[in-house]
C-alpha positions in Angstrom: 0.0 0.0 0.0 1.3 3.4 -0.3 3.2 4.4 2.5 2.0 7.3 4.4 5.0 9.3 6.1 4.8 12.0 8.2 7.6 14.4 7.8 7.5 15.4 11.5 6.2 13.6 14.9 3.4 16.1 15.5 0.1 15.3 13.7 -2.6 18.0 12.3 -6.4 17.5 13.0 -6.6 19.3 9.6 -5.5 15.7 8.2 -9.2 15.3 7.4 -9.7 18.4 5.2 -8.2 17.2 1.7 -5.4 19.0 0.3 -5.0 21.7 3.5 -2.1 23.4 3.0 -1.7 22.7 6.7 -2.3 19.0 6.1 0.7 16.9 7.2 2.9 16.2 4.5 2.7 12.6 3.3 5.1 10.6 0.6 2.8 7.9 -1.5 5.1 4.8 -2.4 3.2 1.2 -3.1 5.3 -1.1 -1.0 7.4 -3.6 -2.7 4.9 -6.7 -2.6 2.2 -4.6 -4.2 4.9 -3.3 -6.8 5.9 -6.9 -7.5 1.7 -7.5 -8.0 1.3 -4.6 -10.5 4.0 -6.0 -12.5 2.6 -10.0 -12.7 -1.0 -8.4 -13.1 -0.1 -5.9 -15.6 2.0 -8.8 -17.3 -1.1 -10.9 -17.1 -3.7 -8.5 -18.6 -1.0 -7.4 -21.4 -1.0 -11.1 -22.6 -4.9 -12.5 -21.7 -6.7 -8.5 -22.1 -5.4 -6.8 -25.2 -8.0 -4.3 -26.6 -8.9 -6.8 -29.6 -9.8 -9.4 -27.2 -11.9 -8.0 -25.0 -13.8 -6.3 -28.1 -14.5 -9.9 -29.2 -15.3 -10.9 -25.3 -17.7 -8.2 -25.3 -19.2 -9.0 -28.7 -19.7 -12.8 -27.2 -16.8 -14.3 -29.4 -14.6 -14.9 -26.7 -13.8 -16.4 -23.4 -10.6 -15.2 -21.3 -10.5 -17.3 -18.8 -9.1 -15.1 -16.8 -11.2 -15.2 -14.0 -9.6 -18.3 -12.6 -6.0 -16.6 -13.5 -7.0 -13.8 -11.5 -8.0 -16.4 -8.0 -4.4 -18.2 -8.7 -2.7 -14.8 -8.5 -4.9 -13.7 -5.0 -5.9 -11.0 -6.6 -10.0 -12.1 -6.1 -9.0 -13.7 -2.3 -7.0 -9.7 -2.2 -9.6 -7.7 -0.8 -11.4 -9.9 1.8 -10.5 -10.3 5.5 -8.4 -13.0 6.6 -10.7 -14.3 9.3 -12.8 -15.0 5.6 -10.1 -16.6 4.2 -9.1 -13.6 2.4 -5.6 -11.8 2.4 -6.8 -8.7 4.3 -5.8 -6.1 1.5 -6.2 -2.5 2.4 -7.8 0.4 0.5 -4.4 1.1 -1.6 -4.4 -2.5 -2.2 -8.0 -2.3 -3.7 -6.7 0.9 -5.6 -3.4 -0.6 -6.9 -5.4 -3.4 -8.5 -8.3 -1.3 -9.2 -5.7 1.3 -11.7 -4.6 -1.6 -13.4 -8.1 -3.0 -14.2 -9.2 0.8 -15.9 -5.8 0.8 -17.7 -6.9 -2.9 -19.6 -10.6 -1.8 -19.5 -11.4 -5.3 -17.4 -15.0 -6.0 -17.1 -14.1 -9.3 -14.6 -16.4 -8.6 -11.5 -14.1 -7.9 -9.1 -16.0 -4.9 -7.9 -19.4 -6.1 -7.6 -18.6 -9.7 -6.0 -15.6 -9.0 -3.8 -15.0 -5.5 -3.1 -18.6 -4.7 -2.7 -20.5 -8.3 -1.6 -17.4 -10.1 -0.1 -16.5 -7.5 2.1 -20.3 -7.1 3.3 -20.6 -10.4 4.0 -17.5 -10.4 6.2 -18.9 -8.4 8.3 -22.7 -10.3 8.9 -22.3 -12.8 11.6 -21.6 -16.2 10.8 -24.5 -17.9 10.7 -26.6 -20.0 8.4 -25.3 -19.5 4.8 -23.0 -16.6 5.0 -19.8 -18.1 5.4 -20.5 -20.5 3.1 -20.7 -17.4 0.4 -17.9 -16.2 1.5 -16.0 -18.5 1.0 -17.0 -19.2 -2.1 -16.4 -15.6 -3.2 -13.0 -15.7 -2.5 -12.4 -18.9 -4.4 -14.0 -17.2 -7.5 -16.7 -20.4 -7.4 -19.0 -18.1 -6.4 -20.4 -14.5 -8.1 -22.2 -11.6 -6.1 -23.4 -8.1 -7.2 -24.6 -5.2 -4.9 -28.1 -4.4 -5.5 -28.7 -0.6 -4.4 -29.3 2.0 -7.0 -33.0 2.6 -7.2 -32.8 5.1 -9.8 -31.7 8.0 -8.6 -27.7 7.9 -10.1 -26.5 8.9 -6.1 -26.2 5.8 -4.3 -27.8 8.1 -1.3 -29.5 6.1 1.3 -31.7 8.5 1.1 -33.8 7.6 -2.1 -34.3 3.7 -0.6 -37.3 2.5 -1.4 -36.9 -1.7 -1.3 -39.0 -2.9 1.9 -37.5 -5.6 4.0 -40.5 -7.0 6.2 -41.9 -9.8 7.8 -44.0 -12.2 6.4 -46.3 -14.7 7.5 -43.3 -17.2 6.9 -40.8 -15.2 7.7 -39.0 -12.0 6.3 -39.5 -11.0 3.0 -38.4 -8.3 0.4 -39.9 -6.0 -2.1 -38.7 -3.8 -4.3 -36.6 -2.8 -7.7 -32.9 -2.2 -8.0 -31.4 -0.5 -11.0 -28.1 -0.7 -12.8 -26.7 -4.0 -10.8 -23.1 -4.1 -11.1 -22.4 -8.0 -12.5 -26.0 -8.9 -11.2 -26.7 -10.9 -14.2 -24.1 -13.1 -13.4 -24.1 -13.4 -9.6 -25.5 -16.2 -7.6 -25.9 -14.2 -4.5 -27.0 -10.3 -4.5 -26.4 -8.5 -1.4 -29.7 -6.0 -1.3 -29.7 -2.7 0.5 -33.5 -1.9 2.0 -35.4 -0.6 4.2 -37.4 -2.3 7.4 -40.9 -1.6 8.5 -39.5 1.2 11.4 -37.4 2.9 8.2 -33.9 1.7 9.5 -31.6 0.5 6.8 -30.8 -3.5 6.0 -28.6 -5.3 4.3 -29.8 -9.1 3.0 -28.2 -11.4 1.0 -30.3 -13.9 -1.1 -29.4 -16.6 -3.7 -30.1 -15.2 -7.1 -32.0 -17.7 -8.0 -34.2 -17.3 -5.2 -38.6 -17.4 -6.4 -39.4 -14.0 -6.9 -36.1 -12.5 -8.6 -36.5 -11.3 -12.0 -33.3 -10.0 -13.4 -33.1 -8.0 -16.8 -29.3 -7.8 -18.4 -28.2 -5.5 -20.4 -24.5 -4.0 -20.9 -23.6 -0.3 -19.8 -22.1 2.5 -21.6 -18.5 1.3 -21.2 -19.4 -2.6 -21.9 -19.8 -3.7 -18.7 -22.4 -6.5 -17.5 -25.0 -5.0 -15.3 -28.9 -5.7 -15.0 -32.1 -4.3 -13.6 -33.9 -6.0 -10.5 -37.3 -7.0 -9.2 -37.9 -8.5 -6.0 -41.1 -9.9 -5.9 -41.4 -11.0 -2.1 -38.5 -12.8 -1.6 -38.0 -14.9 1.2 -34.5 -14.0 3.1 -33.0 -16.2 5.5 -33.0 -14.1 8.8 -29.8 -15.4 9.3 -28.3 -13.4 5.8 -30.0 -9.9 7.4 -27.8 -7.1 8.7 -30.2 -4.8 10.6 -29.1 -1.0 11.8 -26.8 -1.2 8.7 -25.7 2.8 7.9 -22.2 2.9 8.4 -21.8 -0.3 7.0 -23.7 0.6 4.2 -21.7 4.0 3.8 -18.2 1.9 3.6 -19.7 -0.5 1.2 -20.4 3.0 -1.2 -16.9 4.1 0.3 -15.4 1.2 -1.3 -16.8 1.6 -4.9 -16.3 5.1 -4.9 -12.3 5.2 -4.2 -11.9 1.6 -6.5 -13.9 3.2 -9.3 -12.0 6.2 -8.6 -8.7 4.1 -9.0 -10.1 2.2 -12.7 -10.6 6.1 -14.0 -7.5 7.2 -13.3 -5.9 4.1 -14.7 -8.3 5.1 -17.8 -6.4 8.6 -17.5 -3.5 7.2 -17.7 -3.5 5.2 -21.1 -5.1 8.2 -22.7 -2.9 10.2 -21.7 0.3 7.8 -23.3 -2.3 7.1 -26.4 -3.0 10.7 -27.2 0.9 12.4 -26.5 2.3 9.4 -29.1 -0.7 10.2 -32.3 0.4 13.9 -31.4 3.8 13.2 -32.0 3.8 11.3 -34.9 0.2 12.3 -36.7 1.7 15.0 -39.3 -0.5 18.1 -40.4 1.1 20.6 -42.8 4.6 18.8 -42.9 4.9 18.5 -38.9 3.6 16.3 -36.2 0.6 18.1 -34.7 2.3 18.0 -31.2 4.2 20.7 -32.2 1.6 23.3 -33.0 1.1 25.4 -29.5 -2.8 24.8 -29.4 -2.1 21.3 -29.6 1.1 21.3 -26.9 -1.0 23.5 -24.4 -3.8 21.1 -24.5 -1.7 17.8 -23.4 -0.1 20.0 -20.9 -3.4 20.5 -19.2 -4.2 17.1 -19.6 -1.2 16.3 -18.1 -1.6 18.3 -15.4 -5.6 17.2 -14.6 -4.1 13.6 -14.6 -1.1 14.1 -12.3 -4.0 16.2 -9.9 -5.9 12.9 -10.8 -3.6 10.3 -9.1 -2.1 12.4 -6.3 -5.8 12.8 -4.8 -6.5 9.1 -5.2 -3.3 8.1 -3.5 -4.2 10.9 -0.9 -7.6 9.5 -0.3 -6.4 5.9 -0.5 -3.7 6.7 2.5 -6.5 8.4 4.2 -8.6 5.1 4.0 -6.0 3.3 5.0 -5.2 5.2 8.4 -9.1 5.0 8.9 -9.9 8.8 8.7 -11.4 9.5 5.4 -14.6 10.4 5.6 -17.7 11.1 3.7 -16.4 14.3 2.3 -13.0 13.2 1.3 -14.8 10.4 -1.0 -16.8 13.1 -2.1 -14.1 15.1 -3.0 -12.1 12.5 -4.6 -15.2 11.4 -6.6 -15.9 14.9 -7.9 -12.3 15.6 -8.9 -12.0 12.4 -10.7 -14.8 12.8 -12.8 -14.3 16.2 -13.7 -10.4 15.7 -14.5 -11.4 12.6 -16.3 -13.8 14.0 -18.4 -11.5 16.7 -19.2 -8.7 14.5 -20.7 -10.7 12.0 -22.5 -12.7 14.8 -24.2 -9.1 16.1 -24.7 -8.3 12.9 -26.2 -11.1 12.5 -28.9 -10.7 15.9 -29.7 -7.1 15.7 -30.2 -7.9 12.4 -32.2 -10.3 13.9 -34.2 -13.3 11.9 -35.7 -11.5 8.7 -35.7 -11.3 8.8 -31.7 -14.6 7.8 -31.4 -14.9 4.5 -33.5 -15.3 1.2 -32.5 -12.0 -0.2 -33.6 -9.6 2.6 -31.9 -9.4 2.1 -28.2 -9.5 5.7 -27.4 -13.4 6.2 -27.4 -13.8 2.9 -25.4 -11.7 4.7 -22.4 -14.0 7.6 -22.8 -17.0 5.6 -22.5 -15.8 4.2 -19.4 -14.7 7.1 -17.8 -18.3 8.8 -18.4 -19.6 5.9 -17.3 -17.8 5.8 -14.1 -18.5 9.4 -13.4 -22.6 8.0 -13.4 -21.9 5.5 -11.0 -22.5 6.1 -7.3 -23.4 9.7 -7.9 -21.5 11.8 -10.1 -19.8 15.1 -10.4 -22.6 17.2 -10.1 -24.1 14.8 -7.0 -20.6 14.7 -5.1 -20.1 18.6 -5.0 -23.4 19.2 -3.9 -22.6 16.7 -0.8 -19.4 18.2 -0.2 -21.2 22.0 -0.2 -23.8 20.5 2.3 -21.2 19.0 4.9 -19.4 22.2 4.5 -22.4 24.1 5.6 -23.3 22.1 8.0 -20.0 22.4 10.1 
């Protein structure tokens, strides 16, 4: 994980107010193990991920395989506790895989069934089928996808409307969910809802459970994802997390700063894409890079990535010391997407009208960083959150 150092002995409670200029100064390094686990997964993704490939995966035409590469390596067993099973990876774990995954464009469900439903899981208690999921999870036998977004784009706990309640034959759950990371593919969905006295649940339910229709369909960016309906579904009271808030707030915590770690990784790739066509795409007898429209516009795209990276490894370091809070995802959230949007539009533009077909990869990392931006509240959505707390303090 990135190494958080302070450069003296005495500690700031301004640490929680991103980028304070009174903020203790940190230095970001991955440590060597996670450096030596970049290299075999980039390796690994170079070799089984190339842009052609997963074109033909998307299209149906393929199969990587990779899924059971990626258990062999740890990476799927990463992110879970080791009382699970796991390997107990940290928030710059999650985000030193999570870069790597937006620079390949991976559509494996390493969010939806690990990051997000194996780590929920881990913290239920350990009854009735639970750790059987879990373990299953973290063996890649076993697929799950948060089911939370209702409609609204935010993620909020706020616009719940899925009712948990109890039925004549135990607890049951109604509702719809919308835009279900991997939920076409999971065998267990971990639902966020609401009980009859309002408080927030968690319950987990096979996906094949009576009463679950699911509706697939593919997002912007290519990704599997799929629409809900819970038609009274019986949930093991066992698989029910009652009072769940803050444990619903780290699960959005967690896709937040791992999305925010793919779109940088996105960033990234552009950024090498678009500087190399610059420099040898001739206009007028010269590469284009040269002309000074051209050159100030990959300098600003170099500087919103570079702004990009150092405020996810900020927020990552903050995670990993257990003080970031609401607002600092928030603010990480916001600046990605704005920064992102910036240099992929950059890129296209810079491209021209062959940046946004099918067969050049550069339109494919703009689809996935707008699509990114959408997910768990976006730009627009994280500002105003970060312009409430701010008021309210």
């Amino acid at each position: 994980m990135p190494a958080a150092t302070r450069s003296s002995g005495t500690s700031s409670p301004a640490i929680s107010r991103p980028f304070a200029p009174e903020a203790e100064a940190m230095n970001f390094e991955f440590s060597d193990e996670q450096v030596m686990l970049r290299d075999s997964l980039s390796r690994l993704l170079d070799q089984r991920y190339a842009f052609e490939l997963r074109r033909r995966i998307m299209a149906g035409q393929a199969e990587t395989g990779i899924w059971s590469e990626l258990v062999d390596m740890g990476i799927v067993a990463m992110p879970l506790p080791e009382a699970c099973g796991g390997l107990g990876g940290s928030a710059s774990d999650i985000v030193a895989i999570s870069e790597l995954f937006g620079r390949h464009l991976v559509i494996e469900p390493l969010l939806p069934s690990v990051i997000l439903t194996g780590r929920a899981l881990a913290r239920f208690d350990p009854a009735g089928p639970v750790p059987q999921w879990i373990a299953d999870i973290g063996t890649g036998a076993l697929r799950g996808a948060f089911a939370h977004e209702e409609g609204s784009g935010t993620g909020a706990s706020s616009t719940l409307s899925t009712k948990l309640y109890e039925g004549e034959a135990g607890p049951r759950i109604r509702g719809s969910k919308k835009l279900v990371l991997g939920g076409g593919e999971a065998g267990v969905l971990l639902i966020s809802a609401l009980s009859e006295t309002k408080a927030v649940c968690l319950a987990a339910v096979p996906a094949d459970a009576e009463g679950i229709e699911v509706r697939r369909y593919r997002a912007l960016d290519g990704r599997p994802v799929a629409d809900i309906l819970l038609h009274d579904v019986a949930v093991d009271r066992a698989a029910i997390m009652a009072g769940a808030d803050a444990e619903l707030e780290a699960l959005l915590a967690d896709a937040r700063l791992a999305l925010a770690a793919e779109a940088v990784g996105a960033m990234a790739v552009l950024m090498a894409t678009t500087a190399d066509f610059a420099g040898t795409r001739e206009q007028f007898g010269r590469p284009i890079g040269s002309f000074q429209a051209i050159a100030h516009r990959l300098a600003d795209m170099k500087i919103a990535y570079v702004k990009a990276r150092a405020s996810l490894l900020y927020i990552a370091a903050l995670a990993d010391s257990g003080r970031a809070t609401s607002r600092d995802i928030s603010v990480l959230k916001a600046q990605v997407g704005r920064l992102g949007r910036e240099i992929a539009q950059g890129a296209v533009q810079i491209h021209g009208g062959i940046g946004m077909t099918d067969e050049l990869p550069v339109g494919h990392y703009l689809k996935h960083i707008l699509t990114i931006d959408g997910l768990f509240g976006n730009t627009d959505y994280h500002l105003r959150e970060i312009g409430r707390v701010v008021a309210a303090a």
